[in-house]
N, CA, C and O atoms as CSV, one atom per row, in Angstrom:
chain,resi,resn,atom,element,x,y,z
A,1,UNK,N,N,0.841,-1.164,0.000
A,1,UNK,CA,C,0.000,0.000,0.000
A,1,UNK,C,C,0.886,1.226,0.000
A,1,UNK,O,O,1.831,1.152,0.785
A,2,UNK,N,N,0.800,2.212,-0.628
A,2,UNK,CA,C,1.374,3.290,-1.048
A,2,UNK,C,C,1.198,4.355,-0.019
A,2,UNK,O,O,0.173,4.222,0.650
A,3,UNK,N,N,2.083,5.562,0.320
A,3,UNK,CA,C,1.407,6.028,1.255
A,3,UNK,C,C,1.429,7.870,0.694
A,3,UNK,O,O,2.538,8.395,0.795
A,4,UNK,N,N,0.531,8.576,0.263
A,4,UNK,CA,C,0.380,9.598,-0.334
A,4,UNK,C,C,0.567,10.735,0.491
A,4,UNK,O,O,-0.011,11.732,0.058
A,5,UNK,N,N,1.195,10.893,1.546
A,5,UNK,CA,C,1.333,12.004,1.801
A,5,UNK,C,C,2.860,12.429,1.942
A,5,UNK,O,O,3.296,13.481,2.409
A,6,UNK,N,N,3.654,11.213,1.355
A,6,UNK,CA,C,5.193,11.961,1.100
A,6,UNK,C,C,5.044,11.668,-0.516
A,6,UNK,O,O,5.143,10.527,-0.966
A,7,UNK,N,N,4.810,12.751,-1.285
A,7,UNK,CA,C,4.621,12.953,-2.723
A,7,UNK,C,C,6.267,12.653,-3.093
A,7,UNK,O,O,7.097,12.875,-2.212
A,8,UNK,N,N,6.778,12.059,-4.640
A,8,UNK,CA,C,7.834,11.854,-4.969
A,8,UNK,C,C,8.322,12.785,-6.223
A,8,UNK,O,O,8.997,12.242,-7.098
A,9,UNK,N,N,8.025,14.055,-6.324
A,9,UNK,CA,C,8.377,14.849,-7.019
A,9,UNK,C,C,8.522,16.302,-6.329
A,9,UNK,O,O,8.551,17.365,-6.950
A,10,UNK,N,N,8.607,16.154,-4.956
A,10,UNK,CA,C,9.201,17.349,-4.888
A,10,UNK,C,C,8.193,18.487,-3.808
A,10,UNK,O,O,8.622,19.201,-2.902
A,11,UNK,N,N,7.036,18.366,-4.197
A,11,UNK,CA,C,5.820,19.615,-3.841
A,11,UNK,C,C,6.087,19.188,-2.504
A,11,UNK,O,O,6.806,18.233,-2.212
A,12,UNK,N,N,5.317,20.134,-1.484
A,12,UNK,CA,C,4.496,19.922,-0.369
A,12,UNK,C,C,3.006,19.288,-0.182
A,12,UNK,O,O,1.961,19.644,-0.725
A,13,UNK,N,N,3.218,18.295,0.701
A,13,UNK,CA,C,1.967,17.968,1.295
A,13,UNK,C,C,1.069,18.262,1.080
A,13,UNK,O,O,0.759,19.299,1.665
A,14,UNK,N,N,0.077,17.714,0.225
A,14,UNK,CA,C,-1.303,18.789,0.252
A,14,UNK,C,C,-1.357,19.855,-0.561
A,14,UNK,O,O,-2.030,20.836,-0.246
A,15,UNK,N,N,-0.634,19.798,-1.743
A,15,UNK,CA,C,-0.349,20.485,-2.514
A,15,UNK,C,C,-1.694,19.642,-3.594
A,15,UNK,O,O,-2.123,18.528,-3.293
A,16,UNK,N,N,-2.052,20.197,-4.475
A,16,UNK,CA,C,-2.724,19.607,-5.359
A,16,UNK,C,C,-1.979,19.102,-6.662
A,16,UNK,O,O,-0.947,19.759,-6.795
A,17,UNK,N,N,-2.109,18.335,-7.490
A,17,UNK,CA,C,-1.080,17.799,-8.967
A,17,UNK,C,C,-1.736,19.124,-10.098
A,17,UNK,O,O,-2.714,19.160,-10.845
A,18,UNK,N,N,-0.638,20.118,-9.760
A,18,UNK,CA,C,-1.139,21.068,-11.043
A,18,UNK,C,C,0.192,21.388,-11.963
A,18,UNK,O,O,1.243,21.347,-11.322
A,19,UNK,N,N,0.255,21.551,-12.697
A,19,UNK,CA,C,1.341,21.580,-13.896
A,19,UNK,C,C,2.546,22.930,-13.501
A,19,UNK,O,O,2.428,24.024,-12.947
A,20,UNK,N,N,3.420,22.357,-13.965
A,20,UNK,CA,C,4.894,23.274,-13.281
A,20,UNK,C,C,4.434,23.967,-13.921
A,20,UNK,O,O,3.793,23.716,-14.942
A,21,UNK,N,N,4.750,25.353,-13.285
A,21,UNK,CA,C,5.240,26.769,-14.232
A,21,UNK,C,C,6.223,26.470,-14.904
A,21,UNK,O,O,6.947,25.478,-14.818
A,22,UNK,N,N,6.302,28.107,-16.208
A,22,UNK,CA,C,7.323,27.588,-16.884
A,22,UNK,C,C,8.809,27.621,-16.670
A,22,UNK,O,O,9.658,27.163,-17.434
A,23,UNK,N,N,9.067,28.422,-15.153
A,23,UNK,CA,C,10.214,28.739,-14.933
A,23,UNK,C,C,10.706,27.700,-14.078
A,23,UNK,O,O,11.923,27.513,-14.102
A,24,UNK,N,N,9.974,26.959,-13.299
A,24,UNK,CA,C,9.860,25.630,-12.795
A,24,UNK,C,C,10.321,24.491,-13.700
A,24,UNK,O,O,11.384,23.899,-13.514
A,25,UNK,N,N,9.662,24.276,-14.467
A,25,UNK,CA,C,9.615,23.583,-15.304
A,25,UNK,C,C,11.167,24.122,-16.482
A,25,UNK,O,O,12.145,23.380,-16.570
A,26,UNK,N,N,11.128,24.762,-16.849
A,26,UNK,CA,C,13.413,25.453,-16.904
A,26,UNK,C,C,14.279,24.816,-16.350
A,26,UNK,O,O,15.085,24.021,-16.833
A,27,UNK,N,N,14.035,25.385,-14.588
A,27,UNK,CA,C,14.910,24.678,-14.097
A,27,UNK,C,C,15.319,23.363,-13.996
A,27,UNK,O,O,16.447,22.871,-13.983
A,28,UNK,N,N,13.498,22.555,-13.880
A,28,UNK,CA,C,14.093,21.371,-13.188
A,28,UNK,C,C,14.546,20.322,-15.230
A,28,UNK,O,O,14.936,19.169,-15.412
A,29,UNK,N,N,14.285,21.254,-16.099
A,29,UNK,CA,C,15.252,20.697,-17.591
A,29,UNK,C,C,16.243,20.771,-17.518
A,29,UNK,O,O,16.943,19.805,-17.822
A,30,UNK,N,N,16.962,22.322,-16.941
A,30,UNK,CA,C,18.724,22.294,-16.503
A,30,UNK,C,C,18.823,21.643,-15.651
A,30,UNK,O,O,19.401,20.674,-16.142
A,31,UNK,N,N,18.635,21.381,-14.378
A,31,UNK,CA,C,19.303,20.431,-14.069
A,31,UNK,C,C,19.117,19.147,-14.035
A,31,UNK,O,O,19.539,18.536,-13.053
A,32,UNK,N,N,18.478,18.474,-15.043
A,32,UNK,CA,C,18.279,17.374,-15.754
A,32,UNK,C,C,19.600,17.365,-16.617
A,32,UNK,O,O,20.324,16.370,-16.595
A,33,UNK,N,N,19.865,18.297,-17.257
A,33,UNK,CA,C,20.995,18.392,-18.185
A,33,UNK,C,C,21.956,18.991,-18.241
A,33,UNK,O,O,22.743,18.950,-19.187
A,34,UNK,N,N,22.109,19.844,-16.967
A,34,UNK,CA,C,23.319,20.538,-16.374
A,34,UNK,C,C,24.131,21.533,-17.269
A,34,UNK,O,O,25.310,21.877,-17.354
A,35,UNK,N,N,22.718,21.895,-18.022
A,35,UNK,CA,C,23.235,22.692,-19.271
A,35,UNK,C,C,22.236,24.165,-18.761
A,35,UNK,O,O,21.199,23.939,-18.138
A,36,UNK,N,N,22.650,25.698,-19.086
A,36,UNK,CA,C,21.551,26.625,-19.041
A,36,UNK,C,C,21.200,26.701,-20.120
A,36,UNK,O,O,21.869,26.487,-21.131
A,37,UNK,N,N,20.156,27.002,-20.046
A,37,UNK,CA,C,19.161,26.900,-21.732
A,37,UNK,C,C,18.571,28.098,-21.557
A,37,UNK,O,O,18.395,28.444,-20.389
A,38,UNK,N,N,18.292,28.674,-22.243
A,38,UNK,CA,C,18.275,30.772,-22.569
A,38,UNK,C,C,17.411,30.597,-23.293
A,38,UNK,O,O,16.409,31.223,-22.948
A,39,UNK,N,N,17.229,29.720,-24.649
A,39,UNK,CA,C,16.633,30.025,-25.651
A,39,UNK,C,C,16.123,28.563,-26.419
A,39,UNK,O,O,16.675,27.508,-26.106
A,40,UNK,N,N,14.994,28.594,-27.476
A,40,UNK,CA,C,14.726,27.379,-28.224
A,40,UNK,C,C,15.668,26.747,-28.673
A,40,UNK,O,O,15.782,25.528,-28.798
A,41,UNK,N,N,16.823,28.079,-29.092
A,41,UNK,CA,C,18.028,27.114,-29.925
A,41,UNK,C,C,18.899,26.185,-28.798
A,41,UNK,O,O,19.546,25.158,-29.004
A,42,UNK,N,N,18.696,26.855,-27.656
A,42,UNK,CA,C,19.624,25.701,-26.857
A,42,UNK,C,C,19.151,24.435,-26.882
A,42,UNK,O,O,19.819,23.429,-27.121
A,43,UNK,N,N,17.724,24.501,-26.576
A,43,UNK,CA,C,17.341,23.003,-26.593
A,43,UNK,C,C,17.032,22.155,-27.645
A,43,UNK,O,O,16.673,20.990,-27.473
A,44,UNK,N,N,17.211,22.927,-29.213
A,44,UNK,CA,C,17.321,22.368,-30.129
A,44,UNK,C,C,18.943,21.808,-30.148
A,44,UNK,O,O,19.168,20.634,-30.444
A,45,UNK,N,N,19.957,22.675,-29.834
A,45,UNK,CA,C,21.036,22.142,-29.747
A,45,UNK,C,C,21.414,20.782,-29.223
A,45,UNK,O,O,22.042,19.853,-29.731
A,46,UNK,N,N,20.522,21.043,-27.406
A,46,UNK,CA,C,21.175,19.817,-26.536
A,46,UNK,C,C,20.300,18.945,-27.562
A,46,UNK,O,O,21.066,18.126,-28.070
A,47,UNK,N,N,19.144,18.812,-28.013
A,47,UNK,CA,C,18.429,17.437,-28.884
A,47,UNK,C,C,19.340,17.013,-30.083
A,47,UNK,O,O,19.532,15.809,-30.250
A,48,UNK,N,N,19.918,17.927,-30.934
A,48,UNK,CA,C,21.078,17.740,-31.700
A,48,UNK,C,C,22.116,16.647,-31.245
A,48,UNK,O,O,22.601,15.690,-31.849
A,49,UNK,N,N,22.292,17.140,-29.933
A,49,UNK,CA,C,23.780,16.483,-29.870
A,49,UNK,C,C,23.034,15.136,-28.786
A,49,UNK,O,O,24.015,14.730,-28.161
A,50,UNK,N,N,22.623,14.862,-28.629
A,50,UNK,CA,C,21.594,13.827,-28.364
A,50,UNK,C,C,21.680,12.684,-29.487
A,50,UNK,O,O,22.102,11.529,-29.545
A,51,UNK,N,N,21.203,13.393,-30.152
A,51,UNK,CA,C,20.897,12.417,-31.386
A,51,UNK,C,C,21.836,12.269,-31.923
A,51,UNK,O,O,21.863,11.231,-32.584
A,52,UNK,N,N,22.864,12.986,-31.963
A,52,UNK,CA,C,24.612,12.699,-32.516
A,52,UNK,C,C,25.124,11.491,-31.602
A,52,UNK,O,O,25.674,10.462,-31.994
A,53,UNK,N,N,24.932,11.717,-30.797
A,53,UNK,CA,C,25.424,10.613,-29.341
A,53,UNK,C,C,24.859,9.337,-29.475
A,53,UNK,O,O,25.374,8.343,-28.962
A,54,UNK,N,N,23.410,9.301,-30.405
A,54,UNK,CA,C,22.597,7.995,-30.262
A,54,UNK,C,C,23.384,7.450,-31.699
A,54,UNK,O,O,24.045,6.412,-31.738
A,55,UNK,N,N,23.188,8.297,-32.773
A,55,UNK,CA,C,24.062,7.840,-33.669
A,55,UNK,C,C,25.068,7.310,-34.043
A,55,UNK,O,O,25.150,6.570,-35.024
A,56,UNK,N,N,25.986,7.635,-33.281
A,56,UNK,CA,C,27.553,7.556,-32.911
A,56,UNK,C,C,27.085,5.579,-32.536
A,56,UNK,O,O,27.189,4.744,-33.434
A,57,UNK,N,N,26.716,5.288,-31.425
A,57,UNK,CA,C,26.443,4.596,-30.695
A,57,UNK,C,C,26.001,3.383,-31.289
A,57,UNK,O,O,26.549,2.295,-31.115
A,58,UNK,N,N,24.636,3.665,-32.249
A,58,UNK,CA,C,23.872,3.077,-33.287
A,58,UNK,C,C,25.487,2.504,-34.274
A,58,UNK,O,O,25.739,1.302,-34.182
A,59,UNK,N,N,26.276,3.218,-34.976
A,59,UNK,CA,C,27.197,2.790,-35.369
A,59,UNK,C,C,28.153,2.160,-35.114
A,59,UNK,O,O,28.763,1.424,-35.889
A,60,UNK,N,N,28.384,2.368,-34.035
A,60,UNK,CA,C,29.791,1.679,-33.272
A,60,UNK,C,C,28.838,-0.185,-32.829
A,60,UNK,O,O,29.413,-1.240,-33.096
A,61,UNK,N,N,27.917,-0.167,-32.402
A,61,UNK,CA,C,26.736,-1.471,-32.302
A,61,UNK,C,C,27.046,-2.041,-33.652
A,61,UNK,O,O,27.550,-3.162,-33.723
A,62,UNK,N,N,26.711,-1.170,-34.997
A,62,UNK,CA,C,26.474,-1.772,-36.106
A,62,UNK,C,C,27.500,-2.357,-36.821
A,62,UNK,O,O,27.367,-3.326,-37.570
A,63,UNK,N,N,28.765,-1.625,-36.533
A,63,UNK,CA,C,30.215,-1.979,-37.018
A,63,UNK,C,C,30.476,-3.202,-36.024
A,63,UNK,O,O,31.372,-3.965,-36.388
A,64,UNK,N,N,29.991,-3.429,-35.123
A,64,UNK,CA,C,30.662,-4.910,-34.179
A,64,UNK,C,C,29.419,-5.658,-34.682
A,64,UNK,O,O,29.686,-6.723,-34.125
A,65,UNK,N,N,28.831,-5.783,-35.003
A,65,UNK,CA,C,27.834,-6.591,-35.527
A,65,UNK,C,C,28.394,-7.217,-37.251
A,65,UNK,O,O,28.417,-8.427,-37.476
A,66,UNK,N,N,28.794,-6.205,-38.295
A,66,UNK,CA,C,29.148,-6.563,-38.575
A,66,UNK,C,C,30.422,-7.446,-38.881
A,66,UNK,O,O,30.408,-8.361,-39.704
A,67,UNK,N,N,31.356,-7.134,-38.250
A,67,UNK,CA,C,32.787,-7.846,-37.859
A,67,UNK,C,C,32.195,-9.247,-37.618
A,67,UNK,O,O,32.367,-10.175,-38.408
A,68,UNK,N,N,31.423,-9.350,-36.377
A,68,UNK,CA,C,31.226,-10.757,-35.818
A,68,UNK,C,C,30.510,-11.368,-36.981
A,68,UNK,O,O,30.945,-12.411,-37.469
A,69,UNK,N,N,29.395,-10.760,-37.477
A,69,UNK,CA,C,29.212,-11.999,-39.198
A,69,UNK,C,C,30.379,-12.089,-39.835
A,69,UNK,O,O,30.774,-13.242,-39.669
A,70,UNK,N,N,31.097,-11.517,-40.440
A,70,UNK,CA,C,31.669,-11.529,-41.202
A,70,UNK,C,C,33.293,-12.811,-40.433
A,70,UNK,O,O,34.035,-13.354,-41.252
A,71,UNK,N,N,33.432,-12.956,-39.433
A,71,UNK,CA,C,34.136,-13.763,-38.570
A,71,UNK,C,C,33.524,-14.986,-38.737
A,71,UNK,O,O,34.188,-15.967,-39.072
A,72,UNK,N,N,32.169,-15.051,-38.516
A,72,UNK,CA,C,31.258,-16.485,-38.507
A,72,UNK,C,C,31.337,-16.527,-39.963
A,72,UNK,O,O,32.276,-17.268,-40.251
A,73,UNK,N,N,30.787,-16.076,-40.987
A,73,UNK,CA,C,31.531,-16.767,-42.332
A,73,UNK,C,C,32.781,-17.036,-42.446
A,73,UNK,O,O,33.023,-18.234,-42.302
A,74,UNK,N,N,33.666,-16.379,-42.648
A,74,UNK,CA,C,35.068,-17.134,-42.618
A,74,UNK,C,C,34.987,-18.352,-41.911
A,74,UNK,O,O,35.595,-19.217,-42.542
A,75,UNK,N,N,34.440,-18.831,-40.756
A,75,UNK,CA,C,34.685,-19.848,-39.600
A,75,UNK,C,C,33.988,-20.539,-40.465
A,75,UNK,O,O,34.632,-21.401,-41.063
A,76,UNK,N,N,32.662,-20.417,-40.773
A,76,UNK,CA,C,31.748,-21.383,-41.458
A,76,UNK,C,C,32.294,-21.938,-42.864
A,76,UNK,O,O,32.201,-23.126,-43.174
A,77,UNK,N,N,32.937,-20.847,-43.769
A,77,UNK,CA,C,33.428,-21.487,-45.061
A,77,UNK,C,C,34.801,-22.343,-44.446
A,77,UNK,O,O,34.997,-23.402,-45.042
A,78,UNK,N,N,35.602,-22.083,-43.533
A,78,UNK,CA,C,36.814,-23.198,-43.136
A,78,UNK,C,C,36.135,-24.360,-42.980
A,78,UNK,O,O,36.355,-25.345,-43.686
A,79,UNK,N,N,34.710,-24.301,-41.450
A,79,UNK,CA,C,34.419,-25.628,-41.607
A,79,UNK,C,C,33.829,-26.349,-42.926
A,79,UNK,O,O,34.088,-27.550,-42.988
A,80,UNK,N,N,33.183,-25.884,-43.841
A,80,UNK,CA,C,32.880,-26.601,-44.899
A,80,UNK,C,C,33.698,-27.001,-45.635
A,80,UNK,O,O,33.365,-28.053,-46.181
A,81,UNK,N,N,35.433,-26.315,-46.126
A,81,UNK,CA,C,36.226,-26.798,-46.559
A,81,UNK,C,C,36.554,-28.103,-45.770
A,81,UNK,O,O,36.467,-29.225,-46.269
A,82,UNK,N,N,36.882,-27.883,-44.679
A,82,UNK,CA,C,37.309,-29.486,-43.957
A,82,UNK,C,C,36.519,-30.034,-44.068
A,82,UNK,O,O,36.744,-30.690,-45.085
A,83,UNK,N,N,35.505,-30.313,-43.664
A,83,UNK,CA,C,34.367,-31.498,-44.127
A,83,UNK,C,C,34.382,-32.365,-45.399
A,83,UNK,O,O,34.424,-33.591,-45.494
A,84,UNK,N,N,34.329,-31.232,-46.540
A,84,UNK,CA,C,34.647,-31.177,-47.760
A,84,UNK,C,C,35.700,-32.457,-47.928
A,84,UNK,O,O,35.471,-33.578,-48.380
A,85,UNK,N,N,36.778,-31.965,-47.470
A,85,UNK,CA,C,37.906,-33.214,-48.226
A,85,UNK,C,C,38.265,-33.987,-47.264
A,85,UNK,O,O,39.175,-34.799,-47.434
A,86,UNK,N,N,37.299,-33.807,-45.526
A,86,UNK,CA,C,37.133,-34.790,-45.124
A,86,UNK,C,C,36.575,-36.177,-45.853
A,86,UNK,O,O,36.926,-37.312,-45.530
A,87,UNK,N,N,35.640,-35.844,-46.895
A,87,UNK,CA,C,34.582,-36.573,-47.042
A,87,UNK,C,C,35.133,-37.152,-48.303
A,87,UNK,O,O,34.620,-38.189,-48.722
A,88,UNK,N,N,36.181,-36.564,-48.997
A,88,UNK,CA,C,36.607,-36.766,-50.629
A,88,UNK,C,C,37.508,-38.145,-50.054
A,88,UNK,O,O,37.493,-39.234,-50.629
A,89,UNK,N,N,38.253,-37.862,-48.853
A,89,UNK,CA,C,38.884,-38.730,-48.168
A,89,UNK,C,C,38.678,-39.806,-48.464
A,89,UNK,O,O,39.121,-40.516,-49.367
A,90,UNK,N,N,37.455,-40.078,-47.108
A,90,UNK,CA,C,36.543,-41.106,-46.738
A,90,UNK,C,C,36.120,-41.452,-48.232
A,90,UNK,O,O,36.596,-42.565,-48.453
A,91,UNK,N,N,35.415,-40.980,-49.400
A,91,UNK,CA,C,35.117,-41.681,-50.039
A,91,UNK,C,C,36.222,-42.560,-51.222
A,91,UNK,O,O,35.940,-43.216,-52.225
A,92,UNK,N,N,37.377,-42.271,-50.669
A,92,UNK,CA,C,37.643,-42.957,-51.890
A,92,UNK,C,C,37.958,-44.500,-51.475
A,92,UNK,O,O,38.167,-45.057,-50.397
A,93,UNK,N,N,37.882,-45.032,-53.142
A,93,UNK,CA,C,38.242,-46.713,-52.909
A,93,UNK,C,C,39.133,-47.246,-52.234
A,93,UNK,O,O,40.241,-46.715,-52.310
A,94,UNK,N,N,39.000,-48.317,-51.454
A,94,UNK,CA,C,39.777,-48.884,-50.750
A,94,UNK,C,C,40.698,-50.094,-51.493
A,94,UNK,O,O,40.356,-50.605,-52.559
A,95,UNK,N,N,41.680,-50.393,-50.901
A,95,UNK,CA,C,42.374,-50.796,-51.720
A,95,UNK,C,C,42.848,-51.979,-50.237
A,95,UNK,O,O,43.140,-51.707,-49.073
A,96,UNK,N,N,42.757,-53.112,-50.857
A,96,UNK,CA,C,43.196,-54.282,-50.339
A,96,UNK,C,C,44.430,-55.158,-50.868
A,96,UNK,O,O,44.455,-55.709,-51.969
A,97,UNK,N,N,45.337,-55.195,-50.012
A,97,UNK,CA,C,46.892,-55.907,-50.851
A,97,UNK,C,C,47.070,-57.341,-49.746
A,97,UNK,O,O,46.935,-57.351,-48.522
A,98,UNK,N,N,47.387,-58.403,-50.597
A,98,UNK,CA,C,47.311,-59.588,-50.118
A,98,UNK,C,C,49.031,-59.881,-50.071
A,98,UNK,O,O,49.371,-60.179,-51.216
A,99,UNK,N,N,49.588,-59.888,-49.630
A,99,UNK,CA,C,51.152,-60.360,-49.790
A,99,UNK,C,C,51.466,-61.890,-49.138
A,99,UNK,O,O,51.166,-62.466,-48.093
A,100,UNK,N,N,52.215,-62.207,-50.309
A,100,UNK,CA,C,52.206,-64.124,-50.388
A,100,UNK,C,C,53.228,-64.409,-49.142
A,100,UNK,O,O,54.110,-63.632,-48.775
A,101,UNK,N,N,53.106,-64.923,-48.911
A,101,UNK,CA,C,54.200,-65.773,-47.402
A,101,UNK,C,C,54.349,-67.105,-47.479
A,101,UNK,O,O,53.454,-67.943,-47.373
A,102,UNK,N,N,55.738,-67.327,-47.706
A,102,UNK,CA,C,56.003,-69.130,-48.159
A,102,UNK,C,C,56.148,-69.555,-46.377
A,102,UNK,O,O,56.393,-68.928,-45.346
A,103,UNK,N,N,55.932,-70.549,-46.631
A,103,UNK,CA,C,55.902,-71.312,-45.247
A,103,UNK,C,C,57.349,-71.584,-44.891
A,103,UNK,O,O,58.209,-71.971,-45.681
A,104,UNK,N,N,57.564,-71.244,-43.153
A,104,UNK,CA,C,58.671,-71.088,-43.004
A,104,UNK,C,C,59.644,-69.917,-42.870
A,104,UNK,O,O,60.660,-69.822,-42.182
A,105,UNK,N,N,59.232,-69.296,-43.471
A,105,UNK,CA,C,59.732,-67.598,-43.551
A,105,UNK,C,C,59.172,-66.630,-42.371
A,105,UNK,O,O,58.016,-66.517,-41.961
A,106,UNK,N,N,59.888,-66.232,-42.120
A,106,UNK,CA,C,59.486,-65.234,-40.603
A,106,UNK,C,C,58.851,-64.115,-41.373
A,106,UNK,O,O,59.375,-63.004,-41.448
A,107,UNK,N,N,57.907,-64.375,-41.846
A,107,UNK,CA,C,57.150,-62.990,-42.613
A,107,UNK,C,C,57.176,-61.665,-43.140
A,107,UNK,O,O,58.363,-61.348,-43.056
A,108,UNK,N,N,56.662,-60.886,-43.544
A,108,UNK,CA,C,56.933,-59.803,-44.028
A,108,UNK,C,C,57.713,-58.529,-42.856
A,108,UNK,O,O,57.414,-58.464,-41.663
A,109,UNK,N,N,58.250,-58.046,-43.219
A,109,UNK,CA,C,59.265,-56.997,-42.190
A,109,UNK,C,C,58.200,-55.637,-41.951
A,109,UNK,O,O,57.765,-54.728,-42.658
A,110,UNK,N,N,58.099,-55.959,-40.902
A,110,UNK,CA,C,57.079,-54.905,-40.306
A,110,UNK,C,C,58.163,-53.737,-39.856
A,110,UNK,O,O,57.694,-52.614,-39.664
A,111,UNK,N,N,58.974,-53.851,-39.753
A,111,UNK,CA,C,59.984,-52.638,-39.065
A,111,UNK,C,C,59.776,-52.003,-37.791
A,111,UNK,O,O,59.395,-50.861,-37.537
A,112,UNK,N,N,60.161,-53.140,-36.895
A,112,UNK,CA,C,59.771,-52.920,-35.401
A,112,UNK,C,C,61.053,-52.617,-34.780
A,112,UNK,O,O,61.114,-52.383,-33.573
C-alpha cells in the first residue's frame, strides 16, 4: 500500500497535482541536463547532440555486428572446406593388398 502524503516529485503535502510553471519547469530541464538553456536554440542544440550521441552509438553497435558476421563466415566457409575433403577422403576406394608368405619364412618386415 502506497502512502500519499510523502509525494515523490518534490511539492508539499497537500499540494494539489497542477502543472509546473514555466520557470519551474526550466529549471528542473537544466538540471536534468546541467546545461543553461536561454533560448529554443539551446534546446534544439542539446536534442542535436543527443541524437549525434545515439548515432555515434547506433554505429559503433552496427560496425561490431558486422565484424562478428563476417568472422562467422570465414569460420563457417573453413568448416565446410574441412568437411569437404574430409569426405573426398573417406570416399575414396579402398584398396586391399594380399602379400604371399612361403611357409617357413618369418614374414613380411614390419619394421619394429
Amino acid at each position: 500500500m502506497t502512502n500519499n502524503n510523502h509525494p515523490t516529485d518534490g511539492r508539499k503535502t497537500g499540494q494539489s497535482h497542477r502543472p509546473d510553471s514555466d520557470r519551474e519547469f526550466l529549471a528542473h530541464l537544466e538540471r536534468l541536463t546541467g546545461r543553461q538553456i536561454r533560448s529554443r536554440q539551446d534546446i534544439s542544440d542539446y536534442i542535436g547532440e543527443l541524437s549525434t550521441r545515439a548515432s555515434e552509438k547506433q554505429s559503433k553497435r552496427q560496425h561490431l555486428k558486422n565484424v562478428l558476421l563476417i568472422a562467422l563466415l570465414i569460420v563457417a566457409a573453413a568448416q565446410y572446406y574441412f568437411i569437404d575433403i574430409q569426405l573426398q577422403i573417406l570416399s575414396q576406394p579402398t584398396l586391399t593388398v594380399f602379400v604371399p608368405v612361403k611357409a617357413g619364412s618369418p614374414g613380411p618386415y614390419l619394421g619394429g
